[in-house]
N, C-alpha and C positions, 0 to 999 in steps of 0.2 A: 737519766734524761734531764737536761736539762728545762728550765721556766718558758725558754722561749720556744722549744720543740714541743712540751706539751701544750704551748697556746695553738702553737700552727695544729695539733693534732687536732687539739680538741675544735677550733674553727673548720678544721674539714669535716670533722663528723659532723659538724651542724648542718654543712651545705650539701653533706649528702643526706640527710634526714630531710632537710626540707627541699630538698628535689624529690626525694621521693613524695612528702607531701601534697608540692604540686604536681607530680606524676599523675597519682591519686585523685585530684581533686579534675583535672583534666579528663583521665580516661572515666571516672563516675557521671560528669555532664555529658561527654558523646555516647557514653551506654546504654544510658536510663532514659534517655533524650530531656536531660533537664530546660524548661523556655530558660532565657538569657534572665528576663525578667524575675525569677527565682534566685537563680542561679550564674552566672556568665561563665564565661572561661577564662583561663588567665592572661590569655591574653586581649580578652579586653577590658578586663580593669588593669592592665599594662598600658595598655593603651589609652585608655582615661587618665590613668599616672602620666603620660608622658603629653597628654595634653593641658592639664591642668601646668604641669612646670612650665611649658613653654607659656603658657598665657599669663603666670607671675602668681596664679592664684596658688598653687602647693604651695609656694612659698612663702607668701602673707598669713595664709592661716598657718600653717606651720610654725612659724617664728613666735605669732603670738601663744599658740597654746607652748612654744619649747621657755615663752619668758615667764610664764604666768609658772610653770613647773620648776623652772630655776629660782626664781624670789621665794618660791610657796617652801619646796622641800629643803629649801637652806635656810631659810625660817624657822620651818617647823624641827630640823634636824638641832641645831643653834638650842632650840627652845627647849626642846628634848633634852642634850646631854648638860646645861646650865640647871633645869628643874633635878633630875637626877642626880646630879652634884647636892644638888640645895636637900632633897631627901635625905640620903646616905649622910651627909652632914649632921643633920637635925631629923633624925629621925621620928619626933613629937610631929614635924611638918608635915612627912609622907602619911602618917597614920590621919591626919586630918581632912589634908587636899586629896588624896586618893581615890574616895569613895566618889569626890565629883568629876574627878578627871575622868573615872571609870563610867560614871553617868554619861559627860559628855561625848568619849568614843563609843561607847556603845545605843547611842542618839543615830539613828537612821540618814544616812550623810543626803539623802535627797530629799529629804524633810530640813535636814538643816538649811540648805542649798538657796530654797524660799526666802527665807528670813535673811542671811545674809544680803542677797540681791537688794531685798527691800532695806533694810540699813544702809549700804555701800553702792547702788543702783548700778548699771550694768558697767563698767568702767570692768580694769583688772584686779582693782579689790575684794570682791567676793570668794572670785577664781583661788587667788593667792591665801586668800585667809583658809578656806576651803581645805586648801592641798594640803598647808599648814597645820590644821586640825589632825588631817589624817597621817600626816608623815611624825607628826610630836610622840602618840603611843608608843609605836615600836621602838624610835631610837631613847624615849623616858623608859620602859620596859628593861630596852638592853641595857642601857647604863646602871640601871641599881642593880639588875641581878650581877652583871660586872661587877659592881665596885663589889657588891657584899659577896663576891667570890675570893675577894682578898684572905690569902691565910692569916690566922692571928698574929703567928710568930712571926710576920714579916710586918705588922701594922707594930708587933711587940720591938721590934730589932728597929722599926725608925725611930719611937718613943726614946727607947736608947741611945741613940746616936744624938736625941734633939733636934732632929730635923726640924724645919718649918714645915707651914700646913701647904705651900707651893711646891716646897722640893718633896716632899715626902707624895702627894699625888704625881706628879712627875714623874718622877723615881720608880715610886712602890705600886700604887694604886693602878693607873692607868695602863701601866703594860698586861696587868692583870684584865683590865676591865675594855681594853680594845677589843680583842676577840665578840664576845657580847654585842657590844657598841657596833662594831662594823654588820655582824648578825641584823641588826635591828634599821641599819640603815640600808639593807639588802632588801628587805619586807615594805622597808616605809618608799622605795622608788616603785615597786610595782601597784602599791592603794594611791601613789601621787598621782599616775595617767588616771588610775580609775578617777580620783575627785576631781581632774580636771575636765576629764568628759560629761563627769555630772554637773559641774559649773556650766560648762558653754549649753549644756541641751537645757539647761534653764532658763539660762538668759545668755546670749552674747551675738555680736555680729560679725567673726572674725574667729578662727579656728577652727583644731579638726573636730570637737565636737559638732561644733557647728554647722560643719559639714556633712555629719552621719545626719544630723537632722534636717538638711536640704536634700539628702537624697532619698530620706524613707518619706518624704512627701511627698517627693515627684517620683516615688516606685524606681527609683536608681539603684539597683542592686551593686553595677560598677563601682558606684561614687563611691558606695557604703563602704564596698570593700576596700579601696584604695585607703579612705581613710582610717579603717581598721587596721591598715598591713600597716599604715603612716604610724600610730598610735603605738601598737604594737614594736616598730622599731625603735620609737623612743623609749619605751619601755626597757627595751634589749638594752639598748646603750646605755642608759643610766645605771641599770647594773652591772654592768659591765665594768664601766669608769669607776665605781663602787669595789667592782672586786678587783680593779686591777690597783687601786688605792691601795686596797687590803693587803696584796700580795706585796705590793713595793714597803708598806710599811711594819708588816709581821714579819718580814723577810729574815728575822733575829728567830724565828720558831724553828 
């Protein structure tokens, strides 16, 4: 079977998983008699989707939370496999910064969230440094375990050869330490939506955060949802684009 029969296959299993989802979610509001206000049916947060696009608004918020997640997770990924490099290098370094990096991620991202805002005030700087924060673990994570997955005899057969310290990561290192690396940027697209929606429900005026929190004011269970499915499908997609990197570039496996 070929790459492109099992993408078609595996895209239809999803669309029929999530038809059944909303099969599900349809016949459980007309059974139980759930109020709209609870709960709606799908088609009408379909319906609120398709009015917000026409009126420009899905799109404006949309754009800003899809840039604040582009600058943040390209940032933080960037930041990630350059620290990880600088580890595996200087191993004296890793044992040093480590312990605060581990502080830092494991620092409550909606406590952090505060403090940002108030250094960088509501602009996209908070957002982006935010997502940054949370996308830098995973892919600092995957890179060292990567790199130090390198076998010796093959770190021993560059030494040999004289490679340089470019061509021998090139070469030797990195096809070892991709696998990992890509792993890591898998993980860090699905925590990027989450800090991005805890950036905008902190502070912002403009996005789908921002949106969940216009509609759990005004008891919009519609809104909420729309912006959920919104949220949720950038999520999809970014890993997506992630795995399909993956695939075009492991394609040597």
């Amino acid at each position: 079977m070929t790459s492109a029969t099992q993408a078609l296959a595996r895209g239809f299993s999803s669309l029929v998983v999530l038809a059944g989802a909303v099969a599900v979610w349809w016949g459980a509001v007309i059974l139980f008699r759930i109020p709209a206000f609870l709960l709606p049916t799908p088609d009408a947060v379909f319906a609120r989707f398709v009015f917000m696009a026409r009126e420009g608004q899905l799109e404006r918020h949309a754009t800003a939370t899809l840039s604040e997640l582009g600058l943040g997770f390209a940032a933080g990924a960037v930041a990630g496999l350059l620290v990880g490099w600088a580890f595996d290098r200087l191993p004296l370094l890793g044992r040093l910064f480590s312990p605060l990096i581990l502080l830092l991620q494991t620092a409550p991202k909606i406590a952090i969230a505060p403090l940002l805002l108030l250094w960088l005030g509501l602009g996209l700087g908070p957002k982006v440094v935010l997502i940054a924060l949370v996308s830098f673990f995973p892919v600092l994570t995957g890179t060292v375990s990567g790199l130090a997955a390198v076998e010796p005899g093959y770190r021993d057969l560059a030494r040999l050869l004289d490679l340089s310290a470019a061509i021998r990561f090139r070469r030797v290192e990195l096809p070892f330490a991709l696998p990992s690396i890509f792993a890591g940027l898998r993980i860090a697209t699905t925590q990027a939506v989450t800090a991005a929606v805890v950036g905008e429900l902190i502070g912002a005026t403009f996005g789908l955060g921002y949106l969940l929190s216009v509609g759990q004011e005004n008891n919009d269970a519609a809104l909420v949802l729309a912006a959920i499915l919104m949220l949720s499908t950038l999520g999809w997609a970014m890993h997506e684009i992630v795995r399909a990197v993956e695939t075009r570039v492991l394609a040597w496996r």
